[in-house]
N, C-alpha and C positions, 0 to 999 in steps of 0.2 A: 504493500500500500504506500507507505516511504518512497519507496523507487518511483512507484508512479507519478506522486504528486512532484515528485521532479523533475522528471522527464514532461510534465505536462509545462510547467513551470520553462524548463528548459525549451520547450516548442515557443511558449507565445515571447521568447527572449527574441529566438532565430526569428522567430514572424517579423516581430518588430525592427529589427536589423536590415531587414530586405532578402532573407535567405529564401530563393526559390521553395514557394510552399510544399509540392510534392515530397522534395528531398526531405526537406527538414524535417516533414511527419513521417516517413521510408523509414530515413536513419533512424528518428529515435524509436521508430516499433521495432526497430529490427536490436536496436539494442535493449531496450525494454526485454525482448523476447530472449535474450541471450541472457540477461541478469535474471529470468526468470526460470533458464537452465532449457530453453527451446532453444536450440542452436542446429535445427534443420533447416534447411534454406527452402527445402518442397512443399514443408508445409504453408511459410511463408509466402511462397510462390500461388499455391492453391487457394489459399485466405484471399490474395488481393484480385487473384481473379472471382474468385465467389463474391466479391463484391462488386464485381463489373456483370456479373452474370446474371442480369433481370429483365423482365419482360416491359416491366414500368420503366427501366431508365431509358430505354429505347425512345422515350417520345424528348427524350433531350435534344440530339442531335437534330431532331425530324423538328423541333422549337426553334432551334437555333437557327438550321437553315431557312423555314417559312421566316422569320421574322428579318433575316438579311436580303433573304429576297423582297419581302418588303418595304423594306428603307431605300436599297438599290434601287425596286422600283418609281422612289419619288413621292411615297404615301405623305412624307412628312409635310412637305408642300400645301397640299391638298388639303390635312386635317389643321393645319395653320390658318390658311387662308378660311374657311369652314367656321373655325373661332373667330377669327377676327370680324367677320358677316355678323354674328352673333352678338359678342360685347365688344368688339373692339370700337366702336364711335363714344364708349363710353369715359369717363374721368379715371384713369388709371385701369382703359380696359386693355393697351395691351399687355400689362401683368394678369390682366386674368384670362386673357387669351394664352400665356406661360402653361399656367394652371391647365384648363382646358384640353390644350396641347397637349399635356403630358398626361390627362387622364385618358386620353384619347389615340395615346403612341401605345399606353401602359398594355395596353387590350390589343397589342397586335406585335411586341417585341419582345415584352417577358423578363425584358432584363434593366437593371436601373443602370448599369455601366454605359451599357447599349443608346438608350434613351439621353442619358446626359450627354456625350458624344454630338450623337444627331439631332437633338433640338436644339444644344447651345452653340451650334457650327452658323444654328438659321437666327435664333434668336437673339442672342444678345447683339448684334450688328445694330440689329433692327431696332431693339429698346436703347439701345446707346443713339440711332437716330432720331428716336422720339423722346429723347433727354432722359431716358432713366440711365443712374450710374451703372455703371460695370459690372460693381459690386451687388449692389441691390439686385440686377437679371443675373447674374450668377448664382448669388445666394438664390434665387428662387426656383430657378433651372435646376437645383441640385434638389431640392426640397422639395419640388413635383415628382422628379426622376424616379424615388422610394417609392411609388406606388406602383411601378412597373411588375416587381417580382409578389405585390399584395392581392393585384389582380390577374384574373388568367386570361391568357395560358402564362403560367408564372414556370420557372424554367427553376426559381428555387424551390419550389411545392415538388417538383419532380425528386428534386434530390431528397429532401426532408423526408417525404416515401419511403427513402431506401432503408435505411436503418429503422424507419418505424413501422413500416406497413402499413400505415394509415392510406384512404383514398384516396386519391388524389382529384378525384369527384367531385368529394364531400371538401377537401380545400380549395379547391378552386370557388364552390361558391360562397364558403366559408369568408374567402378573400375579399368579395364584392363590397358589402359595406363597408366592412375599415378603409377599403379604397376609398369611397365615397364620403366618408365623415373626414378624412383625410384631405380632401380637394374643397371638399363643405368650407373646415376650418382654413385653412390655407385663402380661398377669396376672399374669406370674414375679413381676417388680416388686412390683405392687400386692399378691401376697401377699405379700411382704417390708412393705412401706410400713402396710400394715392393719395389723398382726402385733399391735397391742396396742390395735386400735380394739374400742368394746365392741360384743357379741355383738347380733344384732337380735334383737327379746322376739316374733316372731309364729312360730307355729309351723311345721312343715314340710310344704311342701304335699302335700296327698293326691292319690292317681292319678287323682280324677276331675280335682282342678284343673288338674294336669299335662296332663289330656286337651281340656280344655278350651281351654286357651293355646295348646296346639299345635296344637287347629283353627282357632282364630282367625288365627295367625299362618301358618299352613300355605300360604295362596295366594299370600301376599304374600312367602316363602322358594321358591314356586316360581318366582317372574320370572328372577332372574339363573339357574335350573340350563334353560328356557328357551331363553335366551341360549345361553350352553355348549352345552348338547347340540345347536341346532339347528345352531349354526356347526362343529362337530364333527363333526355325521350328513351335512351337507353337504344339509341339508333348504334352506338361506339363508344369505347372506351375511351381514356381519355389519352391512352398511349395512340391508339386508332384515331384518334383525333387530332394529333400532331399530324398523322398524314394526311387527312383530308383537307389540312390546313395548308399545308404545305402544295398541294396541288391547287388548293385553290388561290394561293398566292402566285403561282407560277403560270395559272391560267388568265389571272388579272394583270401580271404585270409584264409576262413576256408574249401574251396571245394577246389581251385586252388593250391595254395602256402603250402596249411594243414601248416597252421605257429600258428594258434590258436587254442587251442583246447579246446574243450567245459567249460570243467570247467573255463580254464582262458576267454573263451568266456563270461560265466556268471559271472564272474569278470572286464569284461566290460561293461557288461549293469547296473551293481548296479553305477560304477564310472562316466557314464552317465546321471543316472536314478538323482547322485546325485548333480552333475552337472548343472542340468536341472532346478532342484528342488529349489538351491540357485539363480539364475538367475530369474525365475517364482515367487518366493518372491520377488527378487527385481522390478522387473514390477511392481508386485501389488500396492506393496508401493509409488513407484514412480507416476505412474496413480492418485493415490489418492491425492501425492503432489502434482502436476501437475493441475488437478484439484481445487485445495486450491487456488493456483495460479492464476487459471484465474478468479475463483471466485471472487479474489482481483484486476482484471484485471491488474494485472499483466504485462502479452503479448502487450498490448496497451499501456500501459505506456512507456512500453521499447520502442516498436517503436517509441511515441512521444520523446520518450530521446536522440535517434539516427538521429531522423528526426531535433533535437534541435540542436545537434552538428554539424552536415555535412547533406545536401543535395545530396554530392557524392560518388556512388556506391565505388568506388577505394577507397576511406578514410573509409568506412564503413567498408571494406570489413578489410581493413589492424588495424581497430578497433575490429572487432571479430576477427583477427588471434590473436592478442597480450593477448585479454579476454580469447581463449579456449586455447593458449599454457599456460597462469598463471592457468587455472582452470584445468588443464588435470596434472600439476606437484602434485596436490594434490587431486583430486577426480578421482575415478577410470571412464573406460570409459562406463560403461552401465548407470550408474547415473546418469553419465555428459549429455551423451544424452537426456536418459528420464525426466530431469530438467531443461535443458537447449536450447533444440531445440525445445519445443513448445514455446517457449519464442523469439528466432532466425530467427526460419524459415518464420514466417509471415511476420517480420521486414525485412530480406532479397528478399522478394516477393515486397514487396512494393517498394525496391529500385530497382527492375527491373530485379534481377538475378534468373537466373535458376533454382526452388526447387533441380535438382539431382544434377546440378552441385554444388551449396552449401552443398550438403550432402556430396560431396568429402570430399571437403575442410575442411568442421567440420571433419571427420573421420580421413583425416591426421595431421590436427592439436592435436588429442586426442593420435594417435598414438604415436606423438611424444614426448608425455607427459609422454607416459606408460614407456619410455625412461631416463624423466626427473624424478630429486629427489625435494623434498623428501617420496613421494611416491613409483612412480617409480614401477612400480611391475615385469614389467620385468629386472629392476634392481636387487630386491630380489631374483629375479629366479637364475639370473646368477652368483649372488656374493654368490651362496649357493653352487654352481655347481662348479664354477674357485675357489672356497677357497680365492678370492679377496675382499674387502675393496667394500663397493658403493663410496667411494671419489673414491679410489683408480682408479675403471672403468671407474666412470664419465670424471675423468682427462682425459682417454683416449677417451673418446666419443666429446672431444671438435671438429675437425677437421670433425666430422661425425654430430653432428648437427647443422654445416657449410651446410655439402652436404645437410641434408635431411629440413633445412630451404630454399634451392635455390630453388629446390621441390617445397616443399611449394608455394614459388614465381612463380614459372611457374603455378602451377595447379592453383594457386587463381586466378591468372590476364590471364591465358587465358585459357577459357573455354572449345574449342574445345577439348583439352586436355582429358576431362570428356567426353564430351557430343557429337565427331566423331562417336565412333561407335555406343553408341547407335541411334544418328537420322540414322547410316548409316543401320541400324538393323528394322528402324520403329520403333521402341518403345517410342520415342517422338518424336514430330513436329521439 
């Protein structure tokens, strides 16, 4: 148990250092497993493939590519311009046109790395020519971005799956609200924050242009409902569902829209393929830590530590918020999970709470981290992009992990929050 809690110790040190994540969780299972008198390399071998061996991780890759293909395609454009129809003639609408955008990429890319990338390449140009700071469309860009992997097809619910077996069904609609109170609170903000930005001079669009935006953007809002309804009507699974997404991205944007053309098509599937590839390593690794872990029982200890300190769900709960916002400023979020939630999730079982609904709550808490420094990687994204400072942004992000800590608060402490639609779907009791 000693051994472990040092080698965990020692992992989020290398995290924090910049040591290529795969390696860093490799090495220390592999020596983990050697202080623990496993010093067979087959078995080791066997362990990280068993954790690349599943039927659900499969809608990863089949994620990754529909949602490249859709950004190549030029979706972002579309559901930009789409918001902007909507509030942007408003006092501070194109910060909510930000918002908007990003609830609106969140449902067709899956990934918040992804998502900061591609809307802050389009956005902050444009809010720096409409006088907002740099900072302030940064901080914001990054702060919508977290709802990408909340709502599906979320590409972290897929991995979360793996070590827990939970559906991945039942989180993806789990995801929808917090997405939603998420973007809810985040405008509140932004009309508070605009409140005395000046007025935009273009006038207010007419219904043909309203009708216009809305067919253009129309196919590319139909993917994620898609998704939903298919895994709902029980038409396909949700692994099944990556592919139909995926064709139907390829039918919209390389038949329909002709925006991608073969070659850069085949420059999508290598960025994919590599994609994929670093992710499926990290599994491996992780699996086999994971394992080392419970070996050392680990998982039961924890709970007896949790069970040591508090008896009450409430105190526990606000004990892992404070654990995975410290552990998510420094270790990225597929890591976090596959190290940390077979350790979590039984311990949160045992005090009575929900397995999906607690898989929110770990995911927004991670989320928020991808936020926080000094990691931070949707940080790095965007201070590459706005030519800004990570203090510089973070200063402006104070006020915003105000909002998306209230978030938090809601979605931890009241579960409905999570767990409405999908009991209202059948997908759990």
């Amino acid at each position: 148990m000693i051994s472990a809690l040092i080698l965990v110790v020692l992992l989020v040190v290398l995290l924090s250092i910049s040591v290529p994540i795969a390696f860093s969780i490799g090495l220390l299972a592999l020596a983990g497993l050697m202080l623990a008198g496993v010093d067979n390399p087959t078995i080791a071998a066997q362990r990280m493939f068993a954790g690349m061996n599943s039927y659900g991780l499969l809608a990863l890759p089949l994620f990754i590519l529909a949602g490249n293909i859709l950004v190549a395609g030029g979706v972002i454009q579309r559901l930009i311009d789409f918001a902007d129809v909507i509030v942007g003639r408003i006092r501070g609408g194109l910060a909510q046109v930000n918002v908007l955008a990003n609830l609106m990429m969140a449902g067709v890319s899956g990934s918040a790395t992804a998502d900061t990338a591609a809307l802050g390449a389009v956005m902050l140009p444009t809010m720096k020519a409409r006088g907002y700071s740099v900072e302030f469309a940064s901080a914001l860009t990054v702060s919508g971005a977290i709802m990408a992997p909340i709502l599906p097809p979320s590409l972290i619910m897929v991995i979360y799956a793996i070590p827990t077996k939970l559906s991945i069904g039942a989180m993806f609609f789990a995801g929808i609200m917090p997405a939603l109170l998420i973007a809810l609170l985040l405008m509140i903000y932004v009309a508070y924050a605009c409140r005395n930005h000046p007025m935009p001079t273009t006038a207010a669009p007419t219904p043909r242009i309203l009708l216009q935006a809305t067919i253009k953007a129309l196919p590319v809002l139909v993917a994620p409902i898609i998704i939903v309804g298919g895994v709902r009507g029980g038409i396909f699974t949700a692994t099944e569902a990556a592919a139909v997404l995926c064709g139907y991205a390829f039918l919209l944007c390389v038949v329909g829209y002709r925006a991608v053309s073969f070659a850069r098509l085949g420059q999508v599937f290598r960025e994919s393929a590599l994609t994929s590839a670093t992710v499926m390593i990290i599994v491996a690794t992780s699996n086999l830590f994971a394992w080392y872990l419970a070996m050392e029982n680990v998982p039961n200890a924890t709970r007896d530590l949790f069970q040591m300190m508090t008896d009450n769900p409430i105190v526990f709960l606000l004990l892992v918020n404070l654990f995975l916002l410290f552990v998510g400023a420094f270790v990225d979020t597929v890591p976090a999970i596959l190290i940390f939630v077979p350790i979590l999730q039984p311990t949160a079982v045992q005090f009575g709470i929900d397995p999906i609904h607690f898989a929110i709550v770990v995911i927004v808490n991670l989320m928020i981290g991808l936020n926080t420094p000094p990691v931070g990687t949707n940080l790095l994204v965007i201070s590459s992009i706005g030519g800004k400072s990570m203090g510089q942004i973070t200063r402006a992000l104070m006020p915003f992990y105000v909002v998306k800590i209230i978030a938090l608060i809601i979605i931890t402490y009241v579960p409905a929050v999570s767990l409405w639609l999908p009991r209202m779907a059948g997908l759990i009791n």
